[in-house]
Biotite code that builds the C-alpha atoms (Angstrom):
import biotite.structure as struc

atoms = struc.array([
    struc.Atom([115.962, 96.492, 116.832], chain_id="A", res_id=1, res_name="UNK", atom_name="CA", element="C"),
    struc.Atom([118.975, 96.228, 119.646], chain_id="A", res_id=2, res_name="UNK", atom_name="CA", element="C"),
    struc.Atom([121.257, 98.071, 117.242], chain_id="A", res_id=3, res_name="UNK", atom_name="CA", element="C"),
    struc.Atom([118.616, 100.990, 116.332], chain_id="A", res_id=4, res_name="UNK", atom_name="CA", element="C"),
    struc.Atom([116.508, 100.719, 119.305], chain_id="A", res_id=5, res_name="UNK", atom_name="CA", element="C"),
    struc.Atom([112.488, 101.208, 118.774], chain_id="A", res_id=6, res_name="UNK", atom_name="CA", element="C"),
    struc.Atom([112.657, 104.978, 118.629], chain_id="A", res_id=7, res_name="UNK", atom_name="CA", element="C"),
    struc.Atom([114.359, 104.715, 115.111], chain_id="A", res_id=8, res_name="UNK", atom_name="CA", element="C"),
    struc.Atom([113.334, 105.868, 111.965], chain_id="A", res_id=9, res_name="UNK", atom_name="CA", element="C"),
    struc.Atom([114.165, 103.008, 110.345], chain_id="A", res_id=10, res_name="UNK", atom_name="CA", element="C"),
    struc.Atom([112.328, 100.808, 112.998], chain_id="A", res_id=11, res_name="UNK", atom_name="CA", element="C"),
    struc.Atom([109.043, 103.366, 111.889], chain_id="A", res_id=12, res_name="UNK", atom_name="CA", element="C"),
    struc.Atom([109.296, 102.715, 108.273], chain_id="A", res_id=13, res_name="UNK", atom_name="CA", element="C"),
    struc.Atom([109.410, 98.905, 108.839], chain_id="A", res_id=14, res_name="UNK", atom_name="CA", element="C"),
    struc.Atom([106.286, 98.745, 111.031], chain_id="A", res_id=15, res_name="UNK", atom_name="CA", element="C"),
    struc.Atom([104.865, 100.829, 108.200], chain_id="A", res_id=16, res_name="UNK", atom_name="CA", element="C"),
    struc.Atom([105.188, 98.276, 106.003], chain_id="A", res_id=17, res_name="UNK", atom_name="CA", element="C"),
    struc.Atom([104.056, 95.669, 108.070], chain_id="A", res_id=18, res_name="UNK", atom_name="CA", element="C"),
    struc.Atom([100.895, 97.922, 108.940], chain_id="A", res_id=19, res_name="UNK", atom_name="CA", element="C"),
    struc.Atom([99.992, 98.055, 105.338], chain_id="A", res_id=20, res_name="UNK", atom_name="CA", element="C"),
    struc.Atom([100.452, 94.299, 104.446], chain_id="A", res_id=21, res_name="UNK", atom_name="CA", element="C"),
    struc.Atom([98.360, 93.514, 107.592], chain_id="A", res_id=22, res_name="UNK", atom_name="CA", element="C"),
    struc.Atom([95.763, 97.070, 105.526], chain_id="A", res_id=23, res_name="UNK", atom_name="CA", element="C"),
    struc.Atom([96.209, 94.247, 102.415], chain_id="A", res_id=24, res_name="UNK", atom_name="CA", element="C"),
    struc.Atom([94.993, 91.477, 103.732], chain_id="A", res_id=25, res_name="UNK", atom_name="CA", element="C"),
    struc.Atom([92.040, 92.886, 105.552], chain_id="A", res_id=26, res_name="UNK", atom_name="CA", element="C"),
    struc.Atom([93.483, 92.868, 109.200], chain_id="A", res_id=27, res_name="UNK", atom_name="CA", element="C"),
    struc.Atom([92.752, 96.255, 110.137], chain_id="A", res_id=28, res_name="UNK", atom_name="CA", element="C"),
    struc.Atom([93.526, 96.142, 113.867], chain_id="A", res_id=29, res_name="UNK", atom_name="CA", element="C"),
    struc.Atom([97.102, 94.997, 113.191], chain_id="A", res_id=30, res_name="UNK", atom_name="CA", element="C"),
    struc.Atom([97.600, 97.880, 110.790], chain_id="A", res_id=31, res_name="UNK", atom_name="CA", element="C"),
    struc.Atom([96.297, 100.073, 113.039], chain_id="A", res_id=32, res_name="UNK", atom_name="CA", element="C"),
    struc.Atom([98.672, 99.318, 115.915], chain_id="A", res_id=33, res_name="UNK", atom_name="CA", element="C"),
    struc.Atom([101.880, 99.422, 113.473], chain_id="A", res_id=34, res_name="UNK", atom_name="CA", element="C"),
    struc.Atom([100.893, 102.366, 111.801], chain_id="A", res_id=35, res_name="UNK", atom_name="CA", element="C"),
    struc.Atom([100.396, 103.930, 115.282], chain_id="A", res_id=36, res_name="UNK", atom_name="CA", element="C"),
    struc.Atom([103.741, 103.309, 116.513], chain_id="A", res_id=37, res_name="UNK", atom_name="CA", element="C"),
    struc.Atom([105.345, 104.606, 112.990], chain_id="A", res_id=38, res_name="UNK", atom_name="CA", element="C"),
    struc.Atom([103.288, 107.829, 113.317], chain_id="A", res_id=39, res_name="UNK", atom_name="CA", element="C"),
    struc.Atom([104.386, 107.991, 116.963], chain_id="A", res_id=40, res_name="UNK", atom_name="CA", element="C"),
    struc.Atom([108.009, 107.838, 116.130], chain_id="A", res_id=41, res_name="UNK", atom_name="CA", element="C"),
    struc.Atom([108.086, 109.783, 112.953], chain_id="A", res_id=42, res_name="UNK", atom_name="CA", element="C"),
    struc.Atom([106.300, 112.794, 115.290], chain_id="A", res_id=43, res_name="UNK", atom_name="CA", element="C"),
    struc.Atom([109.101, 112.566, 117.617], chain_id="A", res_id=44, res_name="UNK", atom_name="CA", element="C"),
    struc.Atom([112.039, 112.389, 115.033], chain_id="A", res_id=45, res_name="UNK", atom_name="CA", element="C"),
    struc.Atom([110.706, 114.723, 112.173], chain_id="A", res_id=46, res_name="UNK", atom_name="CA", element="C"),
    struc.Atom([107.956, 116.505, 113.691], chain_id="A", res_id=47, res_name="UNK", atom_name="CA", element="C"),
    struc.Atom([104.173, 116.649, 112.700], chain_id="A", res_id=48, res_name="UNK", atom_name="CA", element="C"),
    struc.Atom([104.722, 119.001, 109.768], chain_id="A", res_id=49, res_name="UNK", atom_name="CA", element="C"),
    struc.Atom([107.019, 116.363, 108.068], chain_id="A", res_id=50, res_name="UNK", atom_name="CA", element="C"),
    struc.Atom([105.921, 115.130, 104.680], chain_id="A", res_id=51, res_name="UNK", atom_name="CA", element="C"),
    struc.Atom([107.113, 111.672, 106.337], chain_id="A", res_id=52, res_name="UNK", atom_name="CA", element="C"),
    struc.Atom([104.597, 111.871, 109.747], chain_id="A", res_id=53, res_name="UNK", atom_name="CA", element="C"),
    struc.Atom([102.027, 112.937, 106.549], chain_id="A", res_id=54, res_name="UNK", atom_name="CA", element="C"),
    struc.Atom([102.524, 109.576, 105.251], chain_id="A", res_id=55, res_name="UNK", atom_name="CA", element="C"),
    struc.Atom([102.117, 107.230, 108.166], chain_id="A", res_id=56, res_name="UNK", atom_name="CA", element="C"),
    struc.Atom([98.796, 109.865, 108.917], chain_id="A", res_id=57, res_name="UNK", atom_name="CA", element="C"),
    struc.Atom([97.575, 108.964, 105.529], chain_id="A", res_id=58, res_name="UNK", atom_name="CA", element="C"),
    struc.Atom([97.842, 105.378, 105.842], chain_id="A", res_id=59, res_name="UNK", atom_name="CA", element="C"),
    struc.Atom([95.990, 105.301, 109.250], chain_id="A", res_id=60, res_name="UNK", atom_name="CA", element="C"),
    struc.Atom([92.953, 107.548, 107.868], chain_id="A", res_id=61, res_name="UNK", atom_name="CA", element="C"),
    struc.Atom([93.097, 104.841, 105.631], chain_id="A", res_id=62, res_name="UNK", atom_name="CA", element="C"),
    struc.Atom([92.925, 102.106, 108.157], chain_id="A", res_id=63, res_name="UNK", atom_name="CA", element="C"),
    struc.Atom([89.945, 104.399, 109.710], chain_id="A", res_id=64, res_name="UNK", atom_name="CA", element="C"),
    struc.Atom([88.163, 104.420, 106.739], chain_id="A", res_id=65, res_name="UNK", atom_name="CA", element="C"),
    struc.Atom([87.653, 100.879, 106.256], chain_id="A", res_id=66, res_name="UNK", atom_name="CA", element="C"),
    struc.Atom([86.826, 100.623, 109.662], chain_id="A", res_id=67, res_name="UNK", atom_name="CA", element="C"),
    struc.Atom([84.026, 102.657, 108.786], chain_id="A", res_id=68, res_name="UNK", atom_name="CA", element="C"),
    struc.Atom([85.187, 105.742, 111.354], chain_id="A", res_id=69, res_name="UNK", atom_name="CA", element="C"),
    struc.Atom([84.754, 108.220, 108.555], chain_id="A", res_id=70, res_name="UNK", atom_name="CA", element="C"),
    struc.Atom([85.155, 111.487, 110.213], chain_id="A", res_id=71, res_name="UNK", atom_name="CA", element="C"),
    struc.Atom([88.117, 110.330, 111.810], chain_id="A", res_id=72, res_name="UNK", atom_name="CA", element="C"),
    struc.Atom([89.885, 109.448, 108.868], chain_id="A", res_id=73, res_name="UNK", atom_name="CA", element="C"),
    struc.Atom([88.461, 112.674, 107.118], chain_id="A", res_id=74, res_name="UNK", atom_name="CA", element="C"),
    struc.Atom([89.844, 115.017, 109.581], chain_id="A", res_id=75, res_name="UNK", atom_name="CA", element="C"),
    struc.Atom([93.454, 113.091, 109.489], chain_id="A", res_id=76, res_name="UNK", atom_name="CA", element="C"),
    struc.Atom([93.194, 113.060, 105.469], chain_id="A", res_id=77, res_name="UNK", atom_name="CA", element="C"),
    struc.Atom([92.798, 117.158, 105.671], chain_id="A", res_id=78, res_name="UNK", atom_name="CA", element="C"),
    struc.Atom([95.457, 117.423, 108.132], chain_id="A", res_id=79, res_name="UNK", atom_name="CA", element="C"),
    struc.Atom([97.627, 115.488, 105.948], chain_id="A", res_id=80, res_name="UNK", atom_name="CA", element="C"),
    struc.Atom([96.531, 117.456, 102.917], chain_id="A", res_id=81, res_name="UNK", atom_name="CA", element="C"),
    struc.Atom([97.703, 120.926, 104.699], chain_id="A", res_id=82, res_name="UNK", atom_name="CA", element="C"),
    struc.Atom([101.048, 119.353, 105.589], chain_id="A", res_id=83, res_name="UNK", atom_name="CA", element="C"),
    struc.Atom([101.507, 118.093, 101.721], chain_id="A", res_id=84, res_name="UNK", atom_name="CA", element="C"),
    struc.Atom([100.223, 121.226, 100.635], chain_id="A", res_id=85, res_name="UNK", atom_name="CA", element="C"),
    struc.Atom([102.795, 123.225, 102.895], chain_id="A", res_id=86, res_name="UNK", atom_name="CA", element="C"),
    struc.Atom([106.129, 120.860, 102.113], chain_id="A", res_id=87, res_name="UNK", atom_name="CA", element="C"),
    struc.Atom([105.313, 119.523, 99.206], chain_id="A", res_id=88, res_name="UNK", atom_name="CA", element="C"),
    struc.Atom([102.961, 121.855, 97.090], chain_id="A", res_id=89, res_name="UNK", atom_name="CA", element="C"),
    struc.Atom([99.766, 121.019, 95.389], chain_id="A", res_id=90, res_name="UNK", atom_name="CA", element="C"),
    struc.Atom([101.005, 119.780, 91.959], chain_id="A", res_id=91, res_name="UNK", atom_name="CA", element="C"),
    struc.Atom([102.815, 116.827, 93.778], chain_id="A", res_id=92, res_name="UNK", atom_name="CA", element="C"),
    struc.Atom([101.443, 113.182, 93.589], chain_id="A", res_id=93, res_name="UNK", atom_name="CA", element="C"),
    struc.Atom([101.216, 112.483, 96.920], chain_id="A", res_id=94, res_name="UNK", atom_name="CA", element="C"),
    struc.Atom([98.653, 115.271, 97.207], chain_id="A", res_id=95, res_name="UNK", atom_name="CA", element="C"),
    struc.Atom([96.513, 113.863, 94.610], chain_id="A", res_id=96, res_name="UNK", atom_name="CA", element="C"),
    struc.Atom([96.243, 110.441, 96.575], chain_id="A", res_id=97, res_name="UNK", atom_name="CA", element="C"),
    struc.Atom([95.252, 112.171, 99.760], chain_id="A", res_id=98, res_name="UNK", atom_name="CA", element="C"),
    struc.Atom([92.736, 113.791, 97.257], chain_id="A", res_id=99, res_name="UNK", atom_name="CA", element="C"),
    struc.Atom([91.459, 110.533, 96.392], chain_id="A", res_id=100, res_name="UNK", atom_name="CA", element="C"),
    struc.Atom([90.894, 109.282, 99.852], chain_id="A", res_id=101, res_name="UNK", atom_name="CA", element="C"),
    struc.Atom([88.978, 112.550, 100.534], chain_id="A", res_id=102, res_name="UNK", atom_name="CA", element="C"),
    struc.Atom([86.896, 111.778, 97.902], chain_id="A", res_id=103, res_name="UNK", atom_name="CA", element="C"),
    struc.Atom([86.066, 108.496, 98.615], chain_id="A", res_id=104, res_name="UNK", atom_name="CA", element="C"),
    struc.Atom([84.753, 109.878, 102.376], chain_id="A", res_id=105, res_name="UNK", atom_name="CA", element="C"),
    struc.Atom([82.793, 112.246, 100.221], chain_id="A", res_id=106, res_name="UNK", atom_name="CA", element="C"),
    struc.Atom([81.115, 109.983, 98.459], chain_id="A", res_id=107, res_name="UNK", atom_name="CA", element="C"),
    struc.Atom([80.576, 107.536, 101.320], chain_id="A", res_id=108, res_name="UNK", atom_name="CA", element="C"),
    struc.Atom([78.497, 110.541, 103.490], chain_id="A", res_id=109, res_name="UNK", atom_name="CA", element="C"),
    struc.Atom([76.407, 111.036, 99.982], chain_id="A", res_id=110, res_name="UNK", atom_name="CA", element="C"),
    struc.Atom([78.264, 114.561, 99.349], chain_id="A", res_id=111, res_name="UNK", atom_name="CA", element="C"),
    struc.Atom([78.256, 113.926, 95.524], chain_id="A", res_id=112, res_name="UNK", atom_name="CA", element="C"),
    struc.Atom([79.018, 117.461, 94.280], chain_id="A", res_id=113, res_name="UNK", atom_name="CA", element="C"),
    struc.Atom([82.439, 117.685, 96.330], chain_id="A", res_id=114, res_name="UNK", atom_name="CA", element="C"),
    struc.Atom([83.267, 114.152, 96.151], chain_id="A", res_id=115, res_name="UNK", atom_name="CA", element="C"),
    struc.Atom([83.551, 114.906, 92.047], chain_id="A", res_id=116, res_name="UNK", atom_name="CA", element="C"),
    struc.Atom([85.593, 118.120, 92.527], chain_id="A", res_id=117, res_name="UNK", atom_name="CA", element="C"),
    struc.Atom([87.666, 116.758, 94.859], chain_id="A", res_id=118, res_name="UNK", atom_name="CA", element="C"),
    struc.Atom([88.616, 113.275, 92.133], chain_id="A", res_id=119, res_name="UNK", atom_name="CA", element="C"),
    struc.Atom([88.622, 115.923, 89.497], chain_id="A", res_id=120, res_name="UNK", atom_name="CA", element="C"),
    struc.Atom([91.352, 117.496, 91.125], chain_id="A", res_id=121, res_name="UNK", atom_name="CA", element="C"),
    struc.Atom([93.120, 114.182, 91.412], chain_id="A", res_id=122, res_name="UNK", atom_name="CA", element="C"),
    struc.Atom([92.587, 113.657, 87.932], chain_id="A", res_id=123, res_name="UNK", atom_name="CA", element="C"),
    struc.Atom([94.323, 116.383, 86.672], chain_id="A", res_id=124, res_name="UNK", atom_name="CA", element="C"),
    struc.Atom([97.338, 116.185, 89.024], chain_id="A", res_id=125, res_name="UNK", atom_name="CA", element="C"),
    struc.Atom([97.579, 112.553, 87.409], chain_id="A", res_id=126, res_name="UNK", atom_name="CA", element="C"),
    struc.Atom([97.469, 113.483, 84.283], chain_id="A", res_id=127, res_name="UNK", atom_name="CA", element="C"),
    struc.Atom([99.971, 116.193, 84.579], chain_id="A", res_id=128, res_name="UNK", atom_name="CA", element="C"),
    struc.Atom([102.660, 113.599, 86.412], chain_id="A", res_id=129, res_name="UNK", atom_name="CA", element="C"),
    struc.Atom([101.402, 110.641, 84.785], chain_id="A", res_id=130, res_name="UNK", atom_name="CA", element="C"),
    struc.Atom([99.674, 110.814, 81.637], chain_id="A", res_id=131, res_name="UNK", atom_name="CA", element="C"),
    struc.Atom([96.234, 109.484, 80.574], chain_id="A", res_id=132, res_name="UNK", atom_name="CA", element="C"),
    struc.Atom([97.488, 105.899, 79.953], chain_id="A", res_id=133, res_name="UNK", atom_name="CA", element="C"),
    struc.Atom([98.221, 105.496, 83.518], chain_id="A", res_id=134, res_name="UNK", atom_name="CA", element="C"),
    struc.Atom([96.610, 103.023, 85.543], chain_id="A", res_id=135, res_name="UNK", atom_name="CA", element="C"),
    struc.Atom([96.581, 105.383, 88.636], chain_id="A", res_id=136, res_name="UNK", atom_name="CA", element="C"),
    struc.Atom([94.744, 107.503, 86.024], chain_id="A", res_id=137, res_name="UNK", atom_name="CA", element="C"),
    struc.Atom([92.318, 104.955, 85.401], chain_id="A", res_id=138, res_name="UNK", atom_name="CA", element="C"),
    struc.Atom([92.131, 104.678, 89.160], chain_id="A", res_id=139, res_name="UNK", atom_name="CA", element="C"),
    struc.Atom([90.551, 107.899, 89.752], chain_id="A", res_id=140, res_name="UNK", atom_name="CA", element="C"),
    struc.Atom([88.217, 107.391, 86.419], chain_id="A", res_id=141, res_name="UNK", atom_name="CA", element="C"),
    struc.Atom([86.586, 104.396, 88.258], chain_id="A", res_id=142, res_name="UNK", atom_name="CA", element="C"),
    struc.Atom([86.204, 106.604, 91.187], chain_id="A", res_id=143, res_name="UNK", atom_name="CA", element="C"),
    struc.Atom([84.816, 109.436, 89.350], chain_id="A", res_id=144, res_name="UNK", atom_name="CA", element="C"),
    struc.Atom([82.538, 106.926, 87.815], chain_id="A", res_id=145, res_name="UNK", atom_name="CA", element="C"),
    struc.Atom([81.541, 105.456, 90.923], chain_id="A", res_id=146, res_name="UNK", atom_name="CA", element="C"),
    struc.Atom([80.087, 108.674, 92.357], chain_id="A", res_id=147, res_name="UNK", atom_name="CA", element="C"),
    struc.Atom([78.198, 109.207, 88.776], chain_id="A", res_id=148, res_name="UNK", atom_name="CA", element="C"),
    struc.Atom([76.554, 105.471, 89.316], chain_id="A", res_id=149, res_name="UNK", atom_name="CA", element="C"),
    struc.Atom([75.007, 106.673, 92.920], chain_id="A", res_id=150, res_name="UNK", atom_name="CA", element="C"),
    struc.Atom([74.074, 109.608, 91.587], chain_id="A", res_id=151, res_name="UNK", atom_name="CA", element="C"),
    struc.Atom([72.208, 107.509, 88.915], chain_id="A", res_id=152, res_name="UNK", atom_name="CA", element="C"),
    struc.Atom([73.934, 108.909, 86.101], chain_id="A", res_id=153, res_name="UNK", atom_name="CA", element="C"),
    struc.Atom([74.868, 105.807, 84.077], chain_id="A", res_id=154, res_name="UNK", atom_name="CA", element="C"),
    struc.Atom([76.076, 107.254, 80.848], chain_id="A", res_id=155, res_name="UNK", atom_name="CA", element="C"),
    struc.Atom([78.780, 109.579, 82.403], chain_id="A", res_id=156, res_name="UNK", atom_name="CA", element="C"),
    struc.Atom([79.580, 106.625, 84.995], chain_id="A", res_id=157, res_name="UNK", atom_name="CA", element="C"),
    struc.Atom([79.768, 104.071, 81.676], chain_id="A", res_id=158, res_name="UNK", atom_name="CA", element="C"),
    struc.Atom([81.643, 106.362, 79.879], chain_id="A", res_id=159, res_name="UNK", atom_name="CA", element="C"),
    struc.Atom([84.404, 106.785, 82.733], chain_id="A", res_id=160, res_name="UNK", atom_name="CA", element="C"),
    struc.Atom([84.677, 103.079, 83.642], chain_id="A", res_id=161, res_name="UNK", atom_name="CA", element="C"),
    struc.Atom([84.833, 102.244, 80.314], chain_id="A", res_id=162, res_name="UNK", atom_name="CA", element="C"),
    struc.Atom([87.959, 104.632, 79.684], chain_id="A", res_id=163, res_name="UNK", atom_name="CA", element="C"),
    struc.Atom([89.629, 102.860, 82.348], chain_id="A", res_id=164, res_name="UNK", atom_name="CA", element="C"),
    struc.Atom([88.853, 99.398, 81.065], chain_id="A", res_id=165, res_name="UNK", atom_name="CA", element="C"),
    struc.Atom([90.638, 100.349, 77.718], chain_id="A", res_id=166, res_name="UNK", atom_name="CA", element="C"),
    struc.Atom([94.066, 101.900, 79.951], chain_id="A", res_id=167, res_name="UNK", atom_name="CA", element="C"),
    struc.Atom([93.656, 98.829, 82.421], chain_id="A", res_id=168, res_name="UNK", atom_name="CA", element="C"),
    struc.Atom([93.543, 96.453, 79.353], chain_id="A", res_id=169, res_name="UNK", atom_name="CA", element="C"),
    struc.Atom([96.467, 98.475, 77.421], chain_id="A", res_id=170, res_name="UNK", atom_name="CA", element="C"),
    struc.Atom([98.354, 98.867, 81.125], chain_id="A", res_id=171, res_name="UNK", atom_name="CA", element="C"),
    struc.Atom([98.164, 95.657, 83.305], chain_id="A", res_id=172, res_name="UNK", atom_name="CA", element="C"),
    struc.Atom([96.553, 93.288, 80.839], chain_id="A", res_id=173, res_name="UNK", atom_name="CA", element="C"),
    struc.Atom([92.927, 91.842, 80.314], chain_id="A", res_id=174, res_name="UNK", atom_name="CA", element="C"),
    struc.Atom([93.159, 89.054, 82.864], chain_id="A", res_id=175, res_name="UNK", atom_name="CA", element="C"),
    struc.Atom([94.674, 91.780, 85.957], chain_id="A", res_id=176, res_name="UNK", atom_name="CA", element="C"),
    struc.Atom([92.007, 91.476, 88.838], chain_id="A", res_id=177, res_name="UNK", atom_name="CA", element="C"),
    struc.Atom([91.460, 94.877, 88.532], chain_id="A", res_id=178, res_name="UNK", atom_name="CA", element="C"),
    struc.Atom([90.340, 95.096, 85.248], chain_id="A", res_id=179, res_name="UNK", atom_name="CA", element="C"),
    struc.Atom([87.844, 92.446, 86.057], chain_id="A", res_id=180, res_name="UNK", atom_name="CA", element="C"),
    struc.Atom([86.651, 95.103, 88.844], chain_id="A", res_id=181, res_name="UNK", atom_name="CA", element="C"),
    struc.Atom([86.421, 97.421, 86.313], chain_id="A", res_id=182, res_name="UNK", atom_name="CA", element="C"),
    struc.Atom([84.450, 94.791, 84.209], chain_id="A", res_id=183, res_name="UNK", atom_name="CA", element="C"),
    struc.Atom([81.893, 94.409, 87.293], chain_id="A", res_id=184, res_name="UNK", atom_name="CA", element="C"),
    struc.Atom([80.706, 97.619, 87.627], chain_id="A", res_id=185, res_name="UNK", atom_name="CA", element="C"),
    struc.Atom([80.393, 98.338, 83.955], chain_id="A", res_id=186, res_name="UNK", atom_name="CA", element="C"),
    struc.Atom([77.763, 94.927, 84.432], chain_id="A", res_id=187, res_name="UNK", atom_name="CA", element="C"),
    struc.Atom([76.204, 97.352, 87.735], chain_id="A", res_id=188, res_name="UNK", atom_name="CA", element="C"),
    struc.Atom([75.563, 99.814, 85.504], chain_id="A", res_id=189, res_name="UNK", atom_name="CA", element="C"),
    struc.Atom([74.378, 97.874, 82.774], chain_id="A", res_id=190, res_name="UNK", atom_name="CA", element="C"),
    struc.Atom([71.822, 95.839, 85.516], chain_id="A", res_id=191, res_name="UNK", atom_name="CA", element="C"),
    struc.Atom([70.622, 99.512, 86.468], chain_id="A", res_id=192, res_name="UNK", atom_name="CA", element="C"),
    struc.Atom([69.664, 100.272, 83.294], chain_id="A", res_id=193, res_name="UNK", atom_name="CA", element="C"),
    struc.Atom([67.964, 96.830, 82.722], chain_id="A", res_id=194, res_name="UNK", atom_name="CA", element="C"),
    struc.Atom([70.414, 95.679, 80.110], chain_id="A", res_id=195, res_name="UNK", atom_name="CA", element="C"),
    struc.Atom([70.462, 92.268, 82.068], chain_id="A", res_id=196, res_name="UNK", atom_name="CA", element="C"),
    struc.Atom([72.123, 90.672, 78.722], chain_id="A", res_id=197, res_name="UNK", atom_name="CA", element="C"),
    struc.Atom([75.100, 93.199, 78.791], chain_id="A", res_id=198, res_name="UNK", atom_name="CA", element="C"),
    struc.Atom([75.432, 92.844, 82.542], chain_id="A", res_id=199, res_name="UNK", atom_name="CA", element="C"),
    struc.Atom([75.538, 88.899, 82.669], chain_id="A", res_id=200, res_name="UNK", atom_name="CA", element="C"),
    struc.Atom([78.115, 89.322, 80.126], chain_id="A", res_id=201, res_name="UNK", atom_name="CA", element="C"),
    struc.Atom([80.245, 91.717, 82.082], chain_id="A", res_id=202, res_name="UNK", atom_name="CA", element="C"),
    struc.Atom([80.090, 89.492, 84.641], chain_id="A", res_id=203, res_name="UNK", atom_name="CA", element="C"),
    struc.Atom([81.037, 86.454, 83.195], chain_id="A", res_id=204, res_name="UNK", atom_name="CA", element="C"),
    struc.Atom([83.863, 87.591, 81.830], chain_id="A", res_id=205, res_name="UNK", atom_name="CA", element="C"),
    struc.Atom([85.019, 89.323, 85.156], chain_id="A", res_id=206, res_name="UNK", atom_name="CA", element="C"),
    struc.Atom([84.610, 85.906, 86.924], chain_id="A", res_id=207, res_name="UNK", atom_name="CA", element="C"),
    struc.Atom([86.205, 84.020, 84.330], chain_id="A", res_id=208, res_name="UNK", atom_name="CA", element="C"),
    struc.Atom([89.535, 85.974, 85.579], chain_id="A", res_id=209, res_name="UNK", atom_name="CA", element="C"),
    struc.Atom([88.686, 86.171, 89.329], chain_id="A", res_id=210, res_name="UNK", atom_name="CA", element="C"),
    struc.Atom([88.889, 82.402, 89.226], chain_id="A", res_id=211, res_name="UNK", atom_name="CA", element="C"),
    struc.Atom([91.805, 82.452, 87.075], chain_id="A", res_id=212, res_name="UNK", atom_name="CA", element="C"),
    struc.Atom([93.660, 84.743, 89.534], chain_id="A", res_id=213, res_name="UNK", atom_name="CA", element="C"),
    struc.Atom([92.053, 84.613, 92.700], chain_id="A", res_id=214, res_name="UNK", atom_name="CA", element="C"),
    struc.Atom([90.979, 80.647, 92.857], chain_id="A", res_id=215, res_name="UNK", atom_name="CA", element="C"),
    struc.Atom([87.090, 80.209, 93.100], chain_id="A", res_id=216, res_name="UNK", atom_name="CA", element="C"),
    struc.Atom([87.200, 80.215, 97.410], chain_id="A", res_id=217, res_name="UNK", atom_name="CA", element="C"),
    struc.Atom([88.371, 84.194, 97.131], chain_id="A", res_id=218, res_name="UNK", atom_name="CA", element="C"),
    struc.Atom([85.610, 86.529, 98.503], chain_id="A", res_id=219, res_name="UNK", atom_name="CA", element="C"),
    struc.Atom([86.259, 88.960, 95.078], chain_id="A", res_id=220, res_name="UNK", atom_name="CA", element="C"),
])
């Protein structure tokens, strides 16, 4: 810091990273102040159409949205989506993410029909950078899943979480935390449908490797 001084860019990539391990581990406030003063430099240094001020944006609408301020963090995901789309074109992966955290808000305010066109579009950016054996593929399954489940549609939302079980098994391996995620809300969908057999079973398993991996005082 005396070297570089706290208007670096340097000094605004490491409080990004300290902002998102703070985003990790659930301490949003933190996050939001380090994130903050990265977005504040990277404006000064590189501008506000920089794909670099994009990602610091991104990362606080993220912070916003598990704060629950959803409109904030929706109107800072679309500003970041016009700067990606501008500098970095709408075939790049960073694009698709912002996407995804669109989507999410989407589905969060109930607006079903966009939230799925929105993931969709994800999807197929993924799949075009990353294949369909990609757990970032997966990713955006579960999501598209997820909306299918409020909408009450279990056998599209089964069929989506249980393609990303098979990548997330292939990928990251049958005891990874979040294939036991994966694992629970195959047993949600399962409960829904009154299949209480199948859904203990689901869940079983998925605690069998939360307490493996997270030690039985984690919140899962």
């Amino acid at each position: 810091v005396k070297e570089l001084g706290t208007d670096h860019l340097d000094y605004a990539t490491t409080c990004l990273g300290i902002g998102l391990v703070h985003l990790r581990q659930g301490n949003h406030d933190q996050a939001l102040k380090s994130i903050q003063t990265s977005l504040r430099i990277r404006a000064k240094k590189r501008g506000k159409n920089h794909p670099d001020y994009a990602e610091a944006l991104y990362h606080l609408a993220l912070v916003n949205e598990y704060k629950g301020q959803y409109s904030l963090a929706f109107e800072q995901c679309q500003t970041t989506l016009s700067i990606q789309e501008k500098k970095l074109g709408t075939e790049h992966l960073d694009y698709a993410t912002t996407l995804g955290s669109i989507g999410a808000v989407y589905h969060t305010q109930g607006s079903y029909t966009l939230a799925l066109a929105v993931y969709q579009t994800s999807l197929a950016i993924r799949e075009k950078h990353l294949g369909t054996e990609h757990p970032d593929y997966a990713e955006t399954l579960i999501s598209i899943g997820s909306v299918y489940s409020s909408q009450g549609k279990n056998k599209e939302a089964l069929e989506k979480y249980q393609q990303a079980l098979k990548i997330e098994e292939k990928k990251l391996g049958a005891e990874h935390p979040s294939y036991a995620e994966t694992l629970v809300s195959i047993g949600l969908v399962y409960s829904s449908q009154g299949k209480n057999k199948e859904a203990l079973e689901k869940y079983q398993q998925a605690l069998k490797i939360q307490e493996k991996k997270l030690g039985t005082q984690h919140s899962f």
